[in-house]
N, C-alpha and C positions, 0 to 999 in steps of 0.2 A: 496251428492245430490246437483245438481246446482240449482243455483235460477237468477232469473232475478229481480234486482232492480227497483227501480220507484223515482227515485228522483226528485225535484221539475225543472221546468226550468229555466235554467242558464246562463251561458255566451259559449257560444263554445269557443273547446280548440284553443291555436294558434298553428298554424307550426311553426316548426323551420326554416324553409324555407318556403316563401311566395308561396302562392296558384300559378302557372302558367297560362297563356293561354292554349287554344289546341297547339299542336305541337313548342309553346314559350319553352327553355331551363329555367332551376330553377340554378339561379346561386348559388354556395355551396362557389365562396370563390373570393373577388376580394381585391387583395393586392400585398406586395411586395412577390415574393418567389426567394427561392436560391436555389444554388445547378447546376445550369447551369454554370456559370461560378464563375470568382473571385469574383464579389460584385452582388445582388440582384437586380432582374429587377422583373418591374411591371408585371401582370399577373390576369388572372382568371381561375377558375376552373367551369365548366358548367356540368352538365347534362340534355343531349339533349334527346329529346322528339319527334322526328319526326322521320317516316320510323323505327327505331329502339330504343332502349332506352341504350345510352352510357355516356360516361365520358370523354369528352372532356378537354384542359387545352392548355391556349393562351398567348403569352407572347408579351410586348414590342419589338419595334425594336432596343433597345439597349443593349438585348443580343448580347453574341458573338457567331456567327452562328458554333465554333468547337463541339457543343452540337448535334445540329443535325446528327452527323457520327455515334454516339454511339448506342446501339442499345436496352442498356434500361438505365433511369436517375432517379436519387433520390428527388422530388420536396422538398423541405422544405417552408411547407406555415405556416406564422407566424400569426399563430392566437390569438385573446385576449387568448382564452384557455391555450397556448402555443404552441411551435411548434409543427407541426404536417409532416409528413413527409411519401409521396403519389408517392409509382414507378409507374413511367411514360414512355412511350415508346412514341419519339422521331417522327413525320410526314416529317415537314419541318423546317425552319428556326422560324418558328411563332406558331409554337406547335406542338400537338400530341394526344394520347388518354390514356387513363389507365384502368386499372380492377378496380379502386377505393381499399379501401384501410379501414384497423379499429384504430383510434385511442383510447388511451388511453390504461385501465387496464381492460381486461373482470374479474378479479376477484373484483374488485371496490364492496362497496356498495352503490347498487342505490336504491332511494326512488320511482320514477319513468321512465317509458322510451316510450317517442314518437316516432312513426312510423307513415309516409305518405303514402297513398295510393293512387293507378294509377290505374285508369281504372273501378272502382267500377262502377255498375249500379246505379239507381234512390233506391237506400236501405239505406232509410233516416228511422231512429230509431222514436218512439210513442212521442218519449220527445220532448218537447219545447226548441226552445235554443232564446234567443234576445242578440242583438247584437246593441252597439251607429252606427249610419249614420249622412252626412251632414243633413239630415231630419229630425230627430231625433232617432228613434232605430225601429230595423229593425224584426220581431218574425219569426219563423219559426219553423216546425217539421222535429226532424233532429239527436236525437239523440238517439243512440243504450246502452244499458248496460246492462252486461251479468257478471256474478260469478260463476266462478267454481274453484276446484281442488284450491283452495286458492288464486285465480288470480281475478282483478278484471280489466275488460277489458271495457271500455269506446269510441265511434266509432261516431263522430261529419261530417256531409254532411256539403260540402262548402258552405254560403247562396246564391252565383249565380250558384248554379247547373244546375239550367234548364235555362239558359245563354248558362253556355259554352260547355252543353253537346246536344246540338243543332246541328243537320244534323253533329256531331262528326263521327257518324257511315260511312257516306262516304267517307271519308279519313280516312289512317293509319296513327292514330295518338296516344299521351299519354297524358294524363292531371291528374293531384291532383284534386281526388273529395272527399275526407275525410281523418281526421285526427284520428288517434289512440290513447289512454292513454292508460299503463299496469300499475299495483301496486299490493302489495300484499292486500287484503281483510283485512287484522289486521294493516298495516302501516306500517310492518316490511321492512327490506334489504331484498334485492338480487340481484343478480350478473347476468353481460351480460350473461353466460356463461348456468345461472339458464334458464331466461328465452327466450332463443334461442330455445328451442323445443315448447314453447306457439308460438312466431312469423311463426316457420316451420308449426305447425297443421293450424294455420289461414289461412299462406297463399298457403300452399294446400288442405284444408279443405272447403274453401272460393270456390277457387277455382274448385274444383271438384262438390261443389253445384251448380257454374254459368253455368258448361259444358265450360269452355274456363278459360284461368291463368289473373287473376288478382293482383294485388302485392302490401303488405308494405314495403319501401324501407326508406331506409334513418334514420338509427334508432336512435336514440340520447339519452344514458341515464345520468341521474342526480341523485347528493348525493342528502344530506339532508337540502343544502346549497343551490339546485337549480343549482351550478355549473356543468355543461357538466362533466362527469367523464368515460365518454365513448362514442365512436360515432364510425357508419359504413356506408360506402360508398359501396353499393354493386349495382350491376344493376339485380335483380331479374329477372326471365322469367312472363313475363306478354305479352298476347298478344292486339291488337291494341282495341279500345274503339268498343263496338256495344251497340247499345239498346235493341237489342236483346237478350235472353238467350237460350244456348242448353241445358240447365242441366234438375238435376228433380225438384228443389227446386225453388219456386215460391216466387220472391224477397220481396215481403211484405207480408209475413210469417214468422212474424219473433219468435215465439216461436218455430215451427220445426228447425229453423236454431240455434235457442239456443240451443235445444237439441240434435242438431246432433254436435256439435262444442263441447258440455261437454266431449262427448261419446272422439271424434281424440282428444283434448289437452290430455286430461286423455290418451288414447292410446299412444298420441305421447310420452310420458314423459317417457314412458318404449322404451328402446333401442333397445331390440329382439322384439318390436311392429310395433316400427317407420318405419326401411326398408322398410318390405313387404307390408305394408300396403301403406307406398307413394308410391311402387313401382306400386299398384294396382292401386292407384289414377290417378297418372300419367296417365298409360295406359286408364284408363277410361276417362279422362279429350280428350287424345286423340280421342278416339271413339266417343264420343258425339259430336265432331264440325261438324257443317253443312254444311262447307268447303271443299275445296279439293277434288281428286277424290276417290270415294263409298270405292274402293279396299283398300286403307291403313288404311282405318279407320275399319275398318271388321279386317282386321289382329291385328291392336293393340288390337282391342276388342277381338276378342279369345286368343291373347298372354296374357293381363292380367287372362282372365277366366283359361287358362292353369295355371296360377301362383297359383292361390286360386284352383282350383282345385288339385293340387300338396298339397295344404297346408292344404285342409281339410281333402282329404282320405289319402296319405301317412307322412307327419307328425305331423297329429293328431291321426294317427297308426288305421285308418280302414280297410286298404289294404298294403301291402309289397309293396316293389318297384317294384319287378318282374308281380307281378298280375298289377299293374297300368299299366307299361310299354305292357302289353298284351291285356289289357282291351282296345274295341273302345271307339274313344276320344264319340261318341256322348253316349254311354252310361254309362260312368264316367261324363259326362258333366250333364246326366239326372241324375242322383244318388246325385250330389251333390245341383242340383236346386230344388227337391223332399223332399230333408233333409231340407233345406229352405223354405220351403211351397212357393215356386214359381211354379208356372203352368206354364208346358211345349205345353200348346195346342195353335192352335193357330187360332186366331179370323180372317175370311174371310174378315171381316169391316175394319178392321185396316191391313189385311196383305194379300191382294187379289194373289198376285205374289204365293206368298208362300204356302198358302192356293190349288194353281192350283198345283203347283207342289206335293204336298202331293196328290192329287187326282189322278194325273200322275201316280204318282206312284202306288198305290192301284189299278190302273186297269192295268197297263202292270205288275205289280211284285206282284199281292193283300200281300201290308203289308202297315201296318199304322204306319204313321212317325209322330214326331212331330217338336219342333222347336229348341229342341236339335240336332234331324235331319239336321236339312235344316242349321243351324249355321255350323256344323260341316265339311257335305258338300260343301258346298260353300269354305269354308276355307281350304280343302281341294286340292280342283280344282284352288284355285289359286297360294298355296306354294308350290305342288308341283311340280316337272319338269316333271316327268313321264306320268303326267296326265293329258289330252286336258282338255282346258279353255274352249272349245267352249259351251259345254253343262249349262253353268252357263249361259250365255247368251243368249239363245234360249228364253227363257221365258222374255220377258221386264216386267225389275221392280224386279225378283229376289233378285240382287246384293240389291239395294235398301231394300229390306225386313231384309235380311240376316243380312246387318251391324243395321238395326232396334233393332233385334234380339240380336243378341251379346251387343250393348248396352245398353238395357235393363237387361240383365239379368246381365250382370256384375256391374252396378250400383247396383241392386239388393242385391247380394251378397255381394258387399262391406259391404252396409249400412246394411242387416244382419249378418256378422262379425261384427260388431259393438254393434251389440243390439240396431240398432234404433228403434222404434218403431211408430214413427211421419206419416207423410202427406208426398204424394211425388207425381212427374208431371210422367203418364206414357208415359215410352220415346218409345213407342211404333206407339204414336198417332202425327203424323204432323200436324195435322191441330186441331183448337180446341181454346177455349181461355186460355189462359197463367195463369187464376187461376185455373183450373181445374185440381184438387189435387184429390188424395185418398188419405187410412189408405195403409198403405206397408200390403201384403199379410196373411203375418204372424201375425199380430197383433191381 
């Protein structure tokens, strides 16, 4: 059973790395490094923030430029930790980039392990945090704390957050707006290695609640001594800062988000869990953005319902492979949102496009469709080659309903594989105000 704690307010955690500007780089390492040539020239290590999130790495002019020719190089950057050593691919004379890089021992025990977050919304936790200022100390609400599955996960907002996440949304930018603790619940060890599927479920869990990738990066864990015993340099997928959300989850809710985060960590921890289910995420994290054009986001959205549909009737053993492979997708698609207590009908308020073409249809063909229908269809007319496009497009606004459609119910279905049973934003509805939740169907 997860519980949410309530502790008193405190100090917020620090980063290991200091908070950034918008689009300002977080530098990770400025010192001598080797490995370019005979003797060690000055240098930094940056992760850049702007347009994309990468790993940059810059050296003095008293390198010898034969480094440059190579086409990947071994950094040795001498840290108090000790050396550490980050392959690097090679630009010009004065640097280049890398995939970043894990140091130390993922089997290590660690007492704790910080992770930075990029791109989080305004989802500042019930708790108080104060903090010393030139003024004197500064209060705010700001911290999150959640226990499950043995984990105790602690989530601190930066105190200038609504600073620097300011007109953020019109540029593609990255920014540190929270800090992460992980520990075990009893004070015990554990290992990179342990708690590497807790970081995976957050940061696609998180994730798939906001409708667009958000990201812990930068993980850092420590013994029992406080010494660094482990650290990762990875550039997560995380896409650029909105204020906006596409997801279902309404960001100051935060006991839905508690309970839907017990349900994936717990998930993610099982191996034959984790796959299929980020695979679903993924796919849904795709459908939900309000980006791009209508068409790709309708196909990710049926390619994950295809996936979950595969996994409830044929390897959950209610159908043979042969009968699925025979069965039309829209009524394996209605069979599996039926066993969900998801309704398939569909509301003329919220889906007028859709709603016409089901009437279309009842008077040139009288049969009654629903929005397993029109999902289906739709998705149909666009992947295959056989089949004129034009007819999706006659109606304005279809396309629009369709990918409505699909990402609705595939959210859906995630979070019933799941057993959530919380509050959720219908992604049906575009207009509306952003706390406007229900209970999930089934509940």
């Amino acid at each position: 059973m997860a519980t949410t704690s309530m502790p008193a307010a405190g100090r917020p955690l620090a980063p290991v790395y200091p908070f950034n500007e918008p689009s300002q780089a977080v530098l990770l390492y400025d010192g001598p490094i080797g490995g370019l040539g005979e003797t060690d020239v000055p240098g930094r290590v940056e992760l850049i923030c702007s347009k994309s999130l990468s790993f940059e790495w810059k050296i003095g002019d008293r390198a010898s430029p034969v480094f440059s020719n190579r086409d990947e190089v071994a950094l040795t950057l001498h840290r108090p930790t000790g050396d550490m050593i980050m392959p690097g691919v090679p630009r010009n004379i004065g640097g280049g980039w890398s995939n970043g890089a894990s140091f130390g021992n993922p089997g290590a025990p660690l007492t704790r392990l910080v992770a930075h977050w990029f791109n989080l919304p305004n989802w500042h936790g019930p708790l108080g945090l104060v903090a010393k200022t030139a003024d004197g100390e500064q209060e705010w609400s700001g911290r999150w704390v959640h226990q499950t599955s043995g984990w105790k996960i602690t989530l601190d907002v930066r105190p200038d957050y609504q600073r620097v996440w300011r007109d953020l949304h019109q540029t593609d930018v990255y920014v540190m707006t929270h800090v992460m603790e992980v520990c075990r619940t009893d004070g015990s060890h554990f290992t990179a290695d342990e708690v590497d599927s807790v970081l995976t479920a957050m940061h696609v869990g998180v994730s798939f609640a906001l409708g667009r990738w958000a990201a812990p990066m930068l993980s850092v864990g420590e013994d029992s001594g406080g010494c660094v015993a482990w650290e990762q340099w990875g550039a997560a997928h995380c896409d650029p800062a909105r204020g906006s959300s596409d997801g279902w989850w309404y960001d100051q809710d935060h006991q839905s988000l508690s309970d839907f985060l017990s349900l994936v960590i717990d998930a993610f921890a099982d191996p034959d869990r984790l796959e299929p289910l980020r695979f679903q995420m993924m796919y849904a994290i795709s459908a939900m953005r309000s980006r791009d054009f209508v068409e790709p986001r309708i196909i990710m959205g049926t390619a994950g319902l295809e996936h979950l549909m595969w996994e409830s009737l044929v390897l959950n053993g209610v159908l043979a492979k042969q009968q699925y492979k025979q069965g039309p997708a829209h009524e394996l698609l209605r069979k599996v949102l039926l066993s969900a207590k998801i309704p398939v009908g569909i509301d003329p308020h919220l889906l007028p496009a859709a709603a016409q073409y089901a009437a279309n249809v009842k008077m040139d063909e009288n049969k009654d469709i629903d929005g397993a229908d029109v999902v289906t269809w739709v998705r149909n007319r666009l992947v295959h080659p056989q089949e004129s496009q034009k007819p999706v497009y006659r109606l304005d606004g279809l396309t629009r309903d369709a990918w409505l459609l699909a990402r609705h119910y595939l959210v859906l279905l995630v979070l019933n594989s799941l057993g959530y049973n919380g509050s959720y934003r219908d992604l049906t509805r575009i207009r509306g105000w952003v706390g406007d939740v229900a209970e999930v169907p089934w509940a």
